[in-house]
Backbone of each chain as nested JSON, in Angstrom:
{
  "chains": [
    {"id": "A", "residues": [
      {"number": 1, "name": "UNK", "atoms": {"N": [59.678, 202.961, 116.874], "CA": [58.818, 201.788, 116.62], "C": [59.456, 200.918, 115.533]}},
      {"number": 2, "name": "UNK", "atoms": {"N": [59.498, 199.467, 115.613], "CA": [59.901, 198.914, 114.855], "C": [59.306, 198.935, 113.409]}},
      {"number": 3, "name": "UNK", "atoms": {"N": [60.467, 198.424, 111.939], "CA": [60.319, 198.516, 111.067], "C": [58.65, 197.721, 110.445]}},
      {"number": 4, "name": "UNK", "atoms": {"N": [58.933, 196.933, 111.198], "CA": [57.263, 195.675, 110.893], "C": [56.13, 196.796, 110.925]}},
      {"number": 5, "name": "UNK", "atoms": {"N": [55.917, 197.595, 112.11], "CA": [54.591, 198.539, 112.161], "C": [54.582, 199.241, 111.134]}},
      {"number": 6, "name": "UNK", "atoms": {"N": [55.724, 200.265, 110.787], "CA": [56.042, 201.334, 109.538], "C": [55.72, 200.55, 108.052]}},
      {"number": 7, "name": "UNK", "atoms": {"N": [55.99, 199.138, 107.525], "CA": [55.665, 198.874, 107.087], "C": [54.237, 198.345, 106.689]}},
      {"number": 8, "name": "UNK", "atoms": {"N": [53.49, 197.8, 107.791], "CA": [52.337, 197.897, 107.98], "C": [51.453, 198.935, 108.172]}},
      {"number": 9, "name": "UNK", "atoms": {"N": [51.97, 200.307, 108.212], "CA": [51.065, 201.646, 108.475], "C": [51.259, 202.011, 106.473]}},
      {"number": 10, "name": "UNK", "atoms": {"N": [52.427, 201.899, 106.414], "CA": [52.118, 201.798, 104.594], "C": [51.252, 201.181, 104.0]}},
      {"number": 11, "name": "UNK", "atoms": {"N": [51.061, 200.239, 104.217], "CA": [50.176, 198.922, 103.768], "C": [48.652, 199.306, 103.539]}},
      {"number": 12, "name": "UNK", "atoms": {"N": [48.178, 199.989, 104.824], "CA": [47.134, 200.223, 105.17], "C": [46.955, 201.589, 105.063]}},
      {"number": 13, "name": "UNK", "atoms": {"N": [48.044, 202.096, 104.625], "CA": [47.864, 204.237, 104.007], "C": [47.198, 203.378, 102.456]}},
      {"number": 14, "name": "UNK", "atoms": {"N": [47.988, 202.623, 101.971], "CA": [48.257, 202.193, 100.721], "C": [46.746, 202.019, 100.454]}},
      {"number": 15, "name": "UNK", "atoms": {"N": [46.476, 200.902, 100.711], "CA": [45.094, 199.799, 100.583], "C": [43.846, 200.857, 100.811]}},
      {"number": 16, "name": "UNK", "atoms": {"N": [44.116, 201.847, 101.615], "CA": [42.958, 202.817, 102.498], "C": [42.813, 204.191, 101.21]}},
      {"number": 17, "name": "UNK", "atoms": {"N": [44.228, 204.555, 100.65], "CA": [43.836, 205.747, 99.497], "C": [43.192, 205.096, 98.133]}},
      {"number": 18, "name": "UNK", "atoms": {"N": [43.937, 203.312, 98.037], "CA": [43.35, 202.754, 96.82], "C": [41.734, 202.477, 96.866]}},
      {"number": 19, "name": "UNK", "atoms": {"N": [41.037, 202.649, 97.793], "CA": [39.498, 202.921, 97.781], "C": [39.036, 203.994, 97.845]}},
      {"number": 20, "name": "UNK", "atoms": {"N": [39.771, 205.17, 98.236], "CA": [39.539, 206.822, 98.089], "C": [38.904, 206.848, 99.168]}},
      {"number": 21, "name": "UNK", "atoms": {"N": [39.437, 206.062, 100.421], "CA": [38.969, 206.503, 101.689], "C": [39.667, 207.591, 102.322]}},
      {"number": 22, "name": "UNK", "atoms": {"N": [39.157, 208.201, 103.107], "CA": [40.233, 208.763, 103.924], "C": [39.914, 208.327, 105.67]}},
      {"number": 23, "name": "UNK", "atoms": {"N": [41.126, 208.883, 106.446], "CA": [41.396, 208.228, 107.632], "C": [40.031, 208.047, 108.363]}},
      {"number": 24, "name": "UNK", "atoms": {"N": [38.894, 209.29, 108.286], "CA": [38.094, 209.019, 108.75], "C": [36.786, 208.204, 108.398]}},
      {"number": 25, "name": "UNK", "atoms": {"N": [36.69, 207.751, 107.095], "CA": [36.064, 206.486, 107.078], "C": [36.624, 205.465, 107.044]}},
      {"number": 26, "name": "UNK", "atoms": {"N": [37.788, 204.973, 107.051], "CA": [38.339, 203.498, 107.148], "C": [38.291, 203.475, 109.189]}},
      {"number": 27, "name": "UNK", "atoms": {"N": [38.475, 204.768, 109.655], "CA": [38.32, 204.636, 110.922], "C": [36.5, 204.248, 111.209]}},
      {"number": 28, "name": "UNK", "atoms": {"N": [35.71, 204.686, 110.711], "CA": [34.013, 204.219, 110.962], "C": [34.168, 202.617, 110.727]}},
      {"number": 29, "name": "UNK", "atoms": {"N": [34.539, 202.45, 109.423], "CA": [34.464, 201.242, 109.086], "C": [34.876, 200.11, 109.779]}},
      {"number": 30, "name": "UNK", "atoms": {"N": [36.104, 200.288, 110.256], "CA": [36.74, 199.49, 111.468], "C": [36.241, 199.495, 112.518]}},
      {"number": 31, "name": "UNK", "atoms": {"N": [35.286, 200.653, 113.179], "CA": [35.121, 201.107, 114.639], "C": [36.327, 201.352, 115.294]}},
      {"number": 32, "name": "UNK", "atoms": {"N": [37.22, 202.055, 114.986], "CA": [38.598, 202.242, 115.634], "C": [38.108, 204.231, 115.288]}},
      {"number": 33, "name": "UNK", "atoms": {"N": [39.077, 204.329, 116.366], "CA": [39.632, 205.849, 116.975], "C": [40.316, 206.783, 115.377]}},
      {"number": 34, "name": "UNK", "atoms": {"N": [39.697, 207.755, 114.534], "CA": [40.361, 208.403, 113.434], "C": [42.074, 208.276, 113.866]}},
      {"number": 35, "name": "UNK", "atoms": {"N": [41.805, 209.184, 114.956], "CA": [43.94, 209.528, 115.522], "C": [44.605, 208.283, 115.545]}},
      {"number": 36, "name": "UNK", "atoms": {"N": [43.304, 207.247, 116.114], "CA": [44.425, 205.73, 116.082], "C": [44.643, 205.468, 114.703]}},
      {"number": 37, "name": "UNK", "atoms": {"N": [44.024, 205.457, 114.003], "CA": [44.044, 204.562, 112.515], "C": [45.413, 205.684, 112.042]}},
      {"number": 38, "name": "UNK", "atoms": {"N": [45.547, 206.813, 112.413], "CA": [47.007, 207.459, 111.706], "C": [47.89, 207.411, 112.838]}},
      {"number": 39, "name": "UNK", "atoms": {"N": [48.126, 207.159, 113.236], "CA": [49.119, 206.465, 114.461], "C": [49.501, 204.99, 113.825]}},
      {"number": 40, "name": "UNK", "atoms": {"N": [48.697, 204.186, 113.467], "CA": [48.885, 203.014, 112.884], "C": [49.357, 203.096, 111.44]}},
      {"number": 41, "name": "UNK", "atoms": {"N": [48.927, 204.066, 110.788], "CA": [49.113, 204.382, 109.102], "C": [50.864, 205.393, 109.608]}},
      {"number": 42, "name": "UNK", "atoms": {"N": [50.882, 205.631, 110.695], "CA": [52.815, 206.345, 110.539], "C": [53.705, 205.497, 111.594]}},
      {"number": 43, "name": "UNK", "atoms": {"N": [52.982, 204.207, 111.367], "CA": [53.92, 202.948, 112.379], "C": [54.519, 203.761, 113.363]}},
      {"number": 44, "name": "UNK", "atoms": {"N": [53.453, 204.492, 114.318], "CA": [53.384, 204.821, 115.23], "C": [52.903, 204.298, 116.706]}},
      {"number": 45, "name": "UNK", "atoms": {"N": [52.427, 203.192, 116.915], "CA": [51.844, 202.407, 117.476], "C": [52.156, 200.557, 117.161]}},
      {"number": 46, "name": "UNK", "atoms": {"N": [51.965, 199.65, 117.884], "CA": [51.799, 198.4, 117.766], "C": [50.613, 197.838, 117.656]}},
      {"number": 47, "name": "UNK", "atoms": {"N": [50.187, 197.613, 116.34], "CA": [48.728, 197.643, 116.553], "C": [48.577, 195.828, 116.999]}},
      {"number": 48, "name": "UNK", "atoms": {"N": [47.392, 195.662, 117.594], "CA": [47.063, 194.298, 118.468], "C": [46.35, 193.396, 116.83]}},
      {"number": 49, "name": "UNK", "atoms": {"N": [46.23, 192.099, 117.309], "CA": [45.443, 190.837, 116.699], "C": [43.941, 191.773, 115.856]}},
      {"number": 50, "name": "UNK", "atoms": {"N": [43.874, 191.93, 117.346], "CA": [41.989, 192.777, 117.169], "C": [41.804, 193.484, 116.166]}},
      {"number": 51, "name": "UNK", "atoms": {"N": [43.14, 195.016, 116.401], "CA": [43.476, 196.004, 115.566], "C": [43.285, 195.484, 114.114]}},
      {"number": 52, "name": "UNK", "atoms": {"N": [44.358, 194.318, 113.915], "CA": [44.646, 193.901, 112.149], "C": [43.606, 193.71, 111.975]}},
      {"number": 53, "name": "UNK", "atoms": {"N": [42.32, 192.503, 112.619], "CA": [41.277, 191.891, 112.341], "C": [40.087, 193.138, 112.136]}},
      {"number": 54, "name": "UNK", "atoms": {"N": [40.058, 193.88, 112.513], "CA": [39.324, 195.027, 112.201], "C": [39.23, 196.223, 110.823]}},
      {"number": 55, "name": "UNK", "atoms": {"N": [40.84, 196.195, 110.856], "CA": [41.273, 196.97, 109.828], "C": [41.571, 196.229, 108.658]}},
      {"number": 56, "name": "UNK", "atoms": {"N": [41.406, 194.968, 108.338], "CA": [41.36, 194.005, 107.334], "C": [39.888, 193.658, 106.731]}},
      {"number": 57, "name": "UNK", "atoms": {"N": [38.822, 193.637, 108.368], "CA": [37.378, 193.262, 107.688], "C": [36.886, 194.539, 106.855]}},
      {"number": 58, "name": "UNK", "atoms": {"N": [37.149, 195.918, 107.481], "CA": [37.234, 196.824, 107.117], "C": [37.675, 197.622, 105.478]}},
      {"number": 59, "name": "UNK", "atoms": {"N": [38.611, 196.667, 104.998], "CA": [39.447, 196.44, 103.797], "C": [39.154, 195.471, 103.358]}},
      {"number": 60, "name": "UNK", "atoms": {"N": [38.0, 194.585, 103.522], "CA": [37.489, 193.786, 102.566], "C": [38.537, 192.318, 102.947]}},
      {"number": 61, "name": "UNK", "atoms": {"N": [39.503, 192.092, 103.426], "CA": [40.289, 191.355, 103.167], "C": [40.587, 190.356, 104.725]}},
      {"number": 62, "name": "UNK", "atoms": {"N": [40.884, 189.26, 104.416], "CA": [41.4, 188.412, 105.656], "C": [42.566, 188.802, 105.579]}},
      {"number": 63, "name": "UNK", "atoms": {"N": [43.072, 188.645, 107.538], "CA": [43.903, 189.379, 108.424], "C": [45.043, 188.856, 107.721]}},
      {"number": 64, "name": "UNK", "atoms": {"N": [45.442, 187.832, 106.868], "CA": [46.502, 186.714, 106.254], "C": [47.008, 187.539, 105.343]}},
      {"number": 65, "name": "UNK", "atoms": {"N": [45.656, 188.18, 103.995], "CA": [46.208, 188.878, 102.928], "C": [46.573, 190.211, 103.853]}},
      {"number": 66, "name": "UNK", "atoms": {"N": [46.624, 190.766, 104.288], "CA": [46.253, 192.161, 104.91], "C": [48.114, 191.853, 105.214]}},
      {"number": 67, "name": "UNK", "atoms": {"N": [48.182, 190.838, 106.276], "CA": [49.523, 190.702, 106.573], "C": [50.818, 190.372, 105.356]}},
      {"number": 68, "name": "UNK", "atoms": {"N": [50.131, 189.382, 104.17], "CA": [50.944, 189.337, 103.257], "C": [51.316, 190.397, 102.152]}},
      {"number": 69, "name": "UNK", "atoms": {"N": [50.393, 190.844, 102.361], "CA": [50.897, 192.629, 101.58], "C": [52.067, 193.915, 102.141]}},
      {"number": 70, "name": "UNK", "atoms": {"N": [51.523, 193.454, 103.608], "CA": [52.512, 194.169, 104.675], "C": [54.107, 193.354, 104.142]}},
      {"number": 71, "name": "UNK", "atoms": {"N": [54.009, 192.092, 104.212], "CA": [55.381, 190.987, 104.392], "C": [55.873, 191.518, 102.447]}},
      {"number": 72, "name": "UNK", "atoms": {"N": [55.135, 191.593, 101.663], "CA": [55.745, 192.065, 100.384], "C": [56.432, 193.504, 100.233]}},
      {"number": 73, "name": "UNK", "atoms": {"N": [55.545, 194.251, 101.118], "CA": [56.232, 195.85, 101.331], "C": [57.364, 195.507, 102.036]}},
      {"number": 74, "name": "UNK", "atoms": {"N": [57.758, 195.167, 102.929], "CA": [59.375, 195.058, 103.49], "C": [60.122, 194.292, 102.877]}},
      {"number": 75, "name": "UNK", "atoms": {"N": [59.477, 193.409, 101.668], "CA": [60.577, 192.874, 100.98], "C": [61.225, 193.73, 99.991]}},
      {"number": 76, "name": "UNK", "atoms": {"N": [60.608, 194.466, 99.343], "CA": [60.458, 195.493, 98.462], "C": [61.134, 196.92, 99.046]}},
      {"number": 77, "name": "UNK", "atoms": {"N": [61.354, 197.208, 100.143], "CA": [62.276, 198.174, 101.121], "C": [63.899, 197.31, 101.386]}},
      {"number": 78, "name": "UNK", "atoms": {"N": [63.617, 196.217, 101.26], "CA": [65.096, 195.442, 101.588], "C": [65.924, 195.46, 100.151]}},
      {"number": 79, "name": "UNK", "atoms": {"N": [64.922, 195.194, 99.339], "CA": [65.543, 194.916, 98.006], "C": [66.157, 196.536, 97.483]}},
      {"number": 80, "name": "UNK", "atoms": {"N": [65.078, 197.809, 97.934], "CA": [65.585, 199.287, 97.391], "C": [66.931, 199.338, 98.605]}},
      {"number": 81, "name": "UNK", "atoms": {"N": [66.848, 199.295, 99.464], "CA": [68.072, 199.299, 100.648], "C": [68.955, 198.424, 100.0]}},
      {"number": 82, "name": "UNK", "atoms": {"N": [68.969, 197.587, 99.653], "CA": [70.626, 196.766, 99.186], "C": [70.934, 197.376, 97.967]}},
      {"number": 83, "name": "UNK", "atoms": {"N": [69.934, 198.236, 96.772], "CA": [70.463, 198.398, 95.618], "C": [70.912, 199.709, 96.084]}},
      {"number": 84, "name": "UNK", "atoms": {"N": [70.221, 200.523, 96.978], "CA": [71.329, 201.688, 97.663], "C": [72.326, 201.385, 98.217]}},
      {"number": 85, "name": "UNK", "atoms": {"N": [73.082, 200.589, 98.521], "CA": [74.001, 200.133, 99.149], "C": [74.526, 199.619, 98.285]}},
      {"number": 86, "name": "UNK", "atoms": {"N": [74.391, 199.109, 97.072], "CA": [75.482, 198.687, 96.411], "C": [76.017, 199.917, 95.18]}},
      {"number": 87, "name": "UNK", "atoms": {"N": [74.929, 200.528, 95.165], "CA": [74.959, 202.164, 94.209], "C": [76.651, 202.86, 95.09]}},
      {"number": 88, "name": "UNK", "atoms": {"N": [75.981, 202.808, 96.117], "CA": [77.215, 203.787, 97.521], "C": [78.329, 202.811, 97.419]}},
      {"number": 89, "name": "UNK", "atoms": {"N": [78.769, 201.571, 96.854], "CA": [79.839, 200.831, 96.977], "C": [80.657, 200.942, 95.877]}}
    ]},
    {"id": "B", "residues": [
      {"number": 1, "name": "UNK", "atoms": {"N": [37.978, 186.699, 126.198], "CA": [38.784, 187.531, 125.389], "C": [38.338, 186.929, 123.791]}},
      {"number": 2, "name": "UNK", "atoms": {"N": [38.366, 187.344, 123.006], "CA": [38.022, 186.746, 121.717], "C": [38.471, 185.732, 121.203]}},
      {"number": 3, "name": "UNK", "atoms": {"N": [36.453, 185.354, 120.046], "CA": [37.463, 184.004, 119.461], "C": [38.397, 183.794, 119.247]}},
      {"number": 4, "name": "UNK", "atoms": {"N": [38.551, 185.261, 118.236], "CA": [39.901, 184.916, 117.491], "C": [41.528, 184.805, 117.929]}},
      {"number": 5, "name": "UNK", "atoms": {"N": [41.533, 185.379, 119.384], "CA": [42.476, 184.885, 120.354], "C": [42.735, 183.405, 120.702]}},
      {"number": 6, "name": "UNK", "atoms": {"N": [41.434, 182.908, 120.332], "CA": [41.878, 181.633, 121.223], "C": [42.02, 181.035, 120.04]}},
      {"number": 7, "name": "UNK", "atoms": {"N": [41.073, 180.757, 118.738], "CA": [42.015, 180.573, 117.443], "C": [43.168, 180.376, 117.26]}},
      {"number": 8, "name": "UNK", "atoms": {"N": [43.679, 181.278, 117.539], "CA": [44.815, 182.126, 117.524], "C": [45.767, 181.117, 118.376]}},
      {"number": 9, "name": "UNK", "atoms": {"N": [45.588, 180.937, 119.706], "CA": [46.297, 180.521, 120.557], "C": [46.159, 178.938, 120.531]}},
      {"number": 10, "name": "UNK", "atoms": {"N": [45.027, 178.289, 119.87], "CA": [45.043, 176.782, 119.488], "C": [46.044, 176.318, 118.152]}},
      {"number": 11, "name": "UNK", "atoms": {"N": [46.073, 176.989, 117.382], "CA": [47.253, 177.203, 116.249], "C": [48.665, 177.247, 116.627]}},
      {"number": 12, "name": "UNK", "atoms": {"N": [48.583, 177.996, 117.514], "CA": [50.104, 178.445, 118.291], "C": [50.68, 176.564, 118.896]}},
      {"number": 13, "name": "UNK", "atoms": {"N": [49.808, 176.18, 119.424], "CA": [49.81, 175.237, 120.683], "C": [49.987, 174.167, 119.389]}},
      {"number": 14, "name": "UNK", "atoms": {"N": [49.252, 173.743, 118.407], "CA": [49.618, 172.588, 117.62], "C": [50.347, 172.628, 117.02]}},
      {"number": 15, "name": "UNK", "atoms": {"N": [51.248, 173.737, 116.628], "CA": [52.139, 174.214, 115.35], "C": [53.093, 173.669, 116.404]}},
      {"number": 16, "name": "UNK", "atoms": {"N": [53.849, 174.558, 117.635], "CA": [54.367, 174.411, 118.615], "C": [54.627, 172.302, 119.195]}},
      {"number": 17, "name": "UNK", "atoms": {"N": [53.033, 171.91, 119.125], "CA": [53.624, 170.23, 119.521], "C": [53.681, 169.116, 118.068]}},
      {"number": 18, "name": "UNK", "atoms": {"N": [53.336, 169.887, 116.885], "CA": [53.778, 169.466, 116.188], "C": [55.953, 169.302, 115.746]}},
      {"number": 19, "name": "UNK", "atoms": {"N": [56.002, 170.396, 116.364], "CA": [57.578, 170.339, 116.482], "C": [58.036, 169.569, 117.488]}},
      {"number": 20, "name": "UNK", "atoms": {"N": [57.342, 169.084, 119.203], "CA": [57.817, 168.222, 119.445], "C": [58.04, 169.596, 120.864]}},
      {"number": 21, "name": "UNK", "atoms": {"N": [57.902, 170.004, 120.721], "CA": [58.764, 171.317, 121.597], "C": [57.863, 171.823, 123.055]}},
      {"number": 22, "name": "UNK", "atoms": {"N": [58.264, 172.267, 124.11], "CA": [57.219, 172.44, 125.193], "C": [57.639, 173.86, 124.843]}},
      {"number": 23, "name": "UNK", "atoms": {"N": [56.456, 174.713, 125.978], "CA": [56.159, 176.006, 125.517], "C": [57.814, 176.742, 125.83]}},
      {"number": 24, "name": "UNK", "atoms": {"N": [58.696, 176.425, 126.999], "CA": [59.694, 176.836, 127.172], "C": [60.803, 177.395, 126.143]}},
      {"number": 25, "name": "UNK", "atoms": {"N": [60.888, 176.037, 125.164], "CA": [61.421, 175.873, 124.18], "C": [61.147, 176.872, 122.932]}},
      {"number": 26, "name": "UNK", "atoms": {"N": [59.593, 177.009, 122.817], "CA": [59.09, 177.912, 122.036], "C": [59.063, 179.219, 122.626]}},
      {"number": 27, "name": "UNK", "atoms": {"N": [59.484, 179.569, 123.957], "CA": [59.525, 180.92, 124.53], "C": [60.754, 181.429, 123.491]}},
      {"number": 28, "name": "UNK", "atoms": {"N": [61.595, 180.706, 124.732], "CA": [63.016, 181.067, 124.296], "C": [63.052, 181.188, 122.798]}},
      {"number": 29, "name": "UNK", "atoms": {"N": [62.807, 180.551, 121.773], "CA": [63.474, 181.045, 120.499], "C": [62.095, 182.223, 120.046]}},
      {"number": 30, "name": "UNK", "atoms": {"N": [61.014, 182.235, 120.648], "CA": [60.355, 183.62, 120.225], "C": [61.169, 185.15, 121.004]}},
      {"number": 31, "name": "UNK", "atoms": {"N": [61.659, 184.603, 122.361], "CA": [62.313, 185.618, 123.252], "C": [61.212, 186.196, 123.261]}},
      {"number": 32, "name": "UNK", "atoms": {"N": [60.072, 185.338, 124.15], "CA": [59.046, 185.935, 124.733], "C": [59.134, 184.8, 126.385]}},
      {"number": 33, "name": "UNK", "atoms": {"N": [58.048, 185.661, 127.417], "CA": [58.236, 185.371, 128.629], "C": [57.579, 183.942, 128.353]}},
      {"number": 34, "name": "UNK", "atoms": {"N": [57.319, 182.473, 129.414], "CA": [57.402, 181.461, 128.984], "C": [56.073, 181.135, 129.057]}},
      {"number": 35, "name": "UNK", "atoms": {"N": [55.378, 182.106, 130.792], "CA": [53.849, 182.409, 131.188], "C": [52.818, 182.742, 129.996]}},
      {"number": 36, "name": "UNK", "atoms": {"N": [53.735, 184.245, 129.499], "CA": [52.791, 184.878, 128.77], "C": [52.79, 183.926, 126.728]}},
      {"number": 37, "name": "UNK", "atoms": {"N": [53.617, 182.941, 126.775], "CA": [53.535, 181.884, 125.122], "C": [51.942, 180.904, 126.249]}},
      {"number": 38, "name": "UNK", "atoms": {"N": [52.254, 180.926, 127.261], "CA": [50.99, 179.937, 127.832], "C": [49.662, 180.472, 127.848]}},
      {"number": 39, "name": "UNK", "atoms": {"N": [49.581, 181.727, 128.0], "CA": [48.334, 182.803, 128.158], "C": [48.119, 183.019, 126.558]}},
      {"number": 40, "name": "UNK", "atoms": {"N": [48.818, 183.178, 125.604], "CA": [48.59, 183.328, 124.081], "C": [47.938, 182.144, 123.732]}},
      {"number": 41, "name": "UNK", "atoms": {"N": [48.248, 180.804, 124.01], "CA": [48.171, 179.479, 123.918], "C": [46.756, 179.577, 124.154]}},
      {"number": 42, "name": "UNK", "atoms": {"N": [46.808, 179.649, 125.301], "CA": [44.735, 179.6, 126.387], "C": [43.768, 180.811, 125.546]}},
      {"number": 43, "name": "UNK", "atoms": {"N": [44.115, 181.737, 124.639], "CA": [43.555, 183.04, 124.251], "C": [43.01, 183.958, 125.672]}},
      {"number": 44, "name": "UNK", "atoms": {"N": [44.029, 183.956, 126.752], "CA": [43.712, 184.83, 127.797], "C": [44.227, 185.777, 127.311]}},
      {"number": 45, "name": "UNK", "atoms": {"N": [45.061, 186.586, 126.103], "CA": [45.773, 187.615, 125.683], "C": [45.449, 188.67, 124.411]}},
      {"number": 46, "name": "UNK", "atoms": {"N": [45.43, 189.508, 124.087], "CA": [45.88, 189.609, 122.52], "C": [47.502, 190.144, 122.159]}},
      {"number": 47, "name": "UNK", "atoms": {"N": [47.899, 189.422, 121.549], "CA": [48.928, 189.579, 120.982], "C": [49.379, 190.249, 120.414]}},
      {"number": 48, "name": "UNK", "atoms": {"N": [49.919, 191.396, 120.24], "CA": [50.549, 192.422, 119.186], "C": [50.786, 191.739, 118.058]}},
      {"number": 49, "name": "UNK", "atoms": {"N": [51.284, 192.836, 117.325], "CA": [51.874, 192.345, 115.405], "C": [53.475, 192.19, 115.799]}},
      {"number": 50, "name": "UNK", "atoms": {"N": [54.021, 192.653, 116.465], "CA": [55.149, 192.286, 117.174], "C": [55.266, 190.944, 117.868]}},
      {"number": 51, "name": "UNK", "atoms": {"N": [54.512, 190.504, 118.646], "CA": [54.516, 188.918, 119.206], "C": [54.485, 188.059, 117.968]}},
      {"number": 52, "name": "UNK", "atoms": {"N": [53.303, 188.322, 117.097], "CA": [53.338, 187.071, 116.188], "C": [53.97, 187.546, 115.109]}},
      {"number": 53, "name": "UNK", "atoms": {"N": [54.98, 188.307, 115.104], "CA": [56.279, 188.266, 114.02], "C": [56.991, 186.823, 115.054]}},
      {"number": 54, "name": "UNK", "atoms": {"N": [56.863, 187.233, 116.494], "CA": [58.366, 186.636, 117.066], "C": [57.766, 185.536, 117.025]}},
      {"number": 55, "name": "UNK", "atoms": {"N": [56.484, 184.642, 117.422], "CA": [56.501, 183.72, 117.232], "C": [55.957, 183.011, 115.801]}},
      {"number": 56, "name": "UNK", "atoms": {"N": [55.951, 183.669, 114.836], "CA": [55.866, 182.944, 113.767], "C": [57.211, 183.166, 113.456]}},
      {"number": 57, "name": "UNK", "atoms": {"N": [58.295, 183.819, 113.084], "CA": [60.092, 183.403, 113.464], "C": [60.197, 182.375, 113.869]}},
      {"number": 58, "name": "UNK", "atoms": {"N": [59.705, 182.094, 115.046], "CA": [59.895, 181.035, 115.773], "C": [59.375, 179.499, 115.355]}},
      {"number": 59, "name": "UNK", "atoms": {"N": [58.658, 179.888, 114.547], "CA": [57.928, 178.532, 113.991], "C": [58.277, 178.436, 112.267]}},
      {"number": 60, "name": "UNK", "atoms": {"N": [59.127, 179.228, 112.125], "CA": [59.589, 179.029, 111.033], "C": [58.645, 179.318, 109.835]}},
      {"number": 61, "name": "UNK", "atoms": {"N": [57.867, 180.32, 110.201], "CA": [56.76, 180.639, 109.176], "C": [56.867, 182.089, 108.997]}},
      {"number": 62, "name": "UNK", "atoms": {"N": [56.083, 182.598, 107.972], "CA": [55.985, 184.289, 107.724], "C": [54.312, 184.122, 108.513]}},
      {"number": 63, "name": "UNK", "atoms": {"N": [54.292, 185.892, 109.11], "CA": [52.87, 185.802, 110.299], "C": [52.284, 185.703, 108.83]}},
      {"number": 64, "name": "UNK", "atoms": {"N": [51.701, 186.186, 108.172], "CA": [50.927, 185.639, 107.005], "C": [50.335, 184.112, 106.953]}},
      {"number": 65, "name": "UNK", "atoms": {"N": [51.452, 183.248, 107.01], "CA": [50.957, 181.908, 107.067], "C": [50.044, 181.546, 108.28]}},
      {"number": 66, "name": "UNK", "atoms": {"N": [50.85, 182.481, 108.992], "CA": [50.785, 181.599, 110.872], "C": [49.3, 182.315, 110.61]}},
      {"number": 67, "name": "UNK", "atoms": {"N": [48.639, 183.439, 110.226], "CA": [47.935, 183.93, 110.069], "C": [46.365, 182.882, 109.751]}},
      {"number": 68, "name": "UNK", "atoms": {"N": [47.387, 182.314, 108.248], "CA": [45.866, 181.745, 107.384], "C": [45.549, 180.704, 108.025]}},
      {"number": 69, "name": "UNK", "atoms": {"N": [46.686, 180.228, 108.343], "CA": [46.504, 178.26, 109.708], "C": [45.501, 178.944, 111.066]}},
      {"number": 70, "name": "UNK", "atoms": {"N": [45.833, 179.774, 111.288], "CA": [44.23, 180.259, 111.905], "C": [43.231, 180.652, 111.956]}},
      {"number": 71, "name": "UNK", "atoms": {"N": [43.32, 181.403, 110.724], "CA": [41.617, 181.488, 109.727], "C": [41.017, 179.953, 109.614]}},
      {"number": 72, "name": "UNK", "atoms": {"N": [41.759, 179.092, 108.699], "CA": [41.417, 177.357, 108.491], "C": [40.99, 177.319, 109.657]}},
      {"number": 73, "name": "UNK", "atoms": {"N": [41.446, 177.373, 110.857], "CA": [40.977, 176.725, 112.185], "C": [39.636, 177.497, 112.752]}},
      {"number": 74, "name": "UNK", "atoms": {"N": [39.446, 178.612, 112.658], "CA": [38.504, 179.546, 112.729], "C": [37.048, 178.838, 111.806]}},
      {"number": 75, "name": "UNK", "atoms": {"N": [37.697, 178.965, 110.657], "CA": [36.843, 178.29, 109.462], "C": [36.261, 176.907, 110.109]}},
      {"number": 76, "name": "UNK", "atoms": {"N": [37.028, 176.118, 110.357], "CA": [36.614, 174.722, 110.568], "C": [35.816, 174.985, 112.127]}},
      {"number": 77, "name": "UNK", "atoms": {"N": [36.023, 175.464, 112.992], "CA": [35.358, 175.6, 114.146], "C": [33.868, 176.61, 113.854]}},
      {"number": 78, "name": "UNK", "atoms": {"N": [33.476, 176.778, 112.921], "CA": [32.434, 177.417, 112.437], "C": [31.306, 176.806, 111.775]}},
      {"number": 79, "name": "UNK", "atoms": {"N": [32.315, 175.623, 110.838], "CA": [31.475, 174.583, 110.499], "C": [30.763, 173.411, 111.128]}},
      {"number": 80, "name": "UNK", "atoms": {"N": [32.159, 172.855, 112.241], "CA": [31.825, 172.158, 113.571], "C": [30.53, 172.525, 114.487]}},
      {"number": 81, "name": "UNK", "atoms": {"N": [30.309, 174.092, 114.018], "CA": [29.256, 174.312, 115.563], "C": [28.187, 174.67, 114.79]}},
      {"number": 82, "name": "UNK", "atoms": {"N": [28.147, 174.647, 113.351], "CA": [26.859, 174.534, 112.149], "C": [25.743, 173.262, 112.475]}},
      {"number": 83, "name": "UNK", "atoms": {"N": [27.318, 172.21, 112.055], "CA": [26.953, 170.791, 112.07], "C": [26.322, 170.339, 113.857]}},
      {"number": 84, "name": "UNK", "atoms": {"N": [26.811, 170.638, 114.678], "CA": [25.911, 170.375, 116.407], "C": [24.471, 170.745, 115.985]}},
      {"number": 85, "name": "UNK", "atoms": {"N": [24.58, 172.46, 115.681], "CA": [22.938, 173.127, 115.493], "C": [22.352, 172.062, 114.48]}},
      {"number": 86, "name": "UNK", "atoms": {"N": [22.694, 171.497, 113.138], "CA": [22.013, 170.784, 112.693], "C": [21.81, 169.369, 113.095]}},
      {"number": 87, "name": "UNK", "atoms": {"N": [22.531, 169.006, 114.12], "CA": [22.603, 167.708, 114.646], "C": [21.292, 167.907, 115.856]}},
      {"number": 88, "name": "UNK", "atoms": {"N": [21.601, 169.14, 116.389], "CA": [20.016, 169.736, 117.565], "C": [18.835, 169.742, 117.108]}},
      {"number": 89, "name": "UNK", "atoms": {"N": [18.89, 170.706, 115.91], "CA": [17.389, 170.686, 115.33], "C": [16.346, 169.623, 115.079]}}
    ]}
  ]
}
């Protein structure tokens, strides 16, 4: 599965332990499937429009911040990946 | 299929003729099929987090943005159908 989901299943492990939820109430909260919501939390899946919009109202947050937290975590994996790569050079 | 699809897919469609560009044009640089940028467009679809990486790439935006330009539109089509009910009453 591409890097975008894995980063986004962080996002939402992240956001989901910082309320001391666990999988199975952020899954009530959303109305989504427990197994799906960790399928989605190990960027195991592609989650849909619906998916984010659920798991964002769920998290208090519009689907925008939800996504811009995701877009800061892969910046933050690019930036540790190049300073490993320049460590190895 | 949901509002927020078609939201979704009215955003796509003005961002898209604001560039000047037919959906073809916007296929090809999302490297999505040319039918299914037309079915996203109409909200006959939902879109993965994978599609609107490729077409917010494509529009030269992070999905975050492409994101909030459809909340605003969401937003404003909420107020629009406030203002009818108070225009009915």
């Amino acid at each position: 599965m591409s890097k975008l989901c894995a980063s986004f299943g962080v996002t939402v492990r992240q956001l989901r332990e910082a309320q001391g939820w666990s999988q199975e109430i952020l899954a009530e909260k959303a109305q989504l499937n427990r197994s799906y919501v960790g399928e989605v939390e190990r960027g195991k899946v592609i989650p849909s429009l619906i998916t984010l919009d659920k798991l964002a109202s769920a998290l208090g947050l519009k689907i925008s911040d939800l996504l811009a937290q995701c877009e800061r975590h892969r910046g933050q994996q690019a930036v540790y990946k190049l300073n490993l790569a320049s460590i190895a050079c």
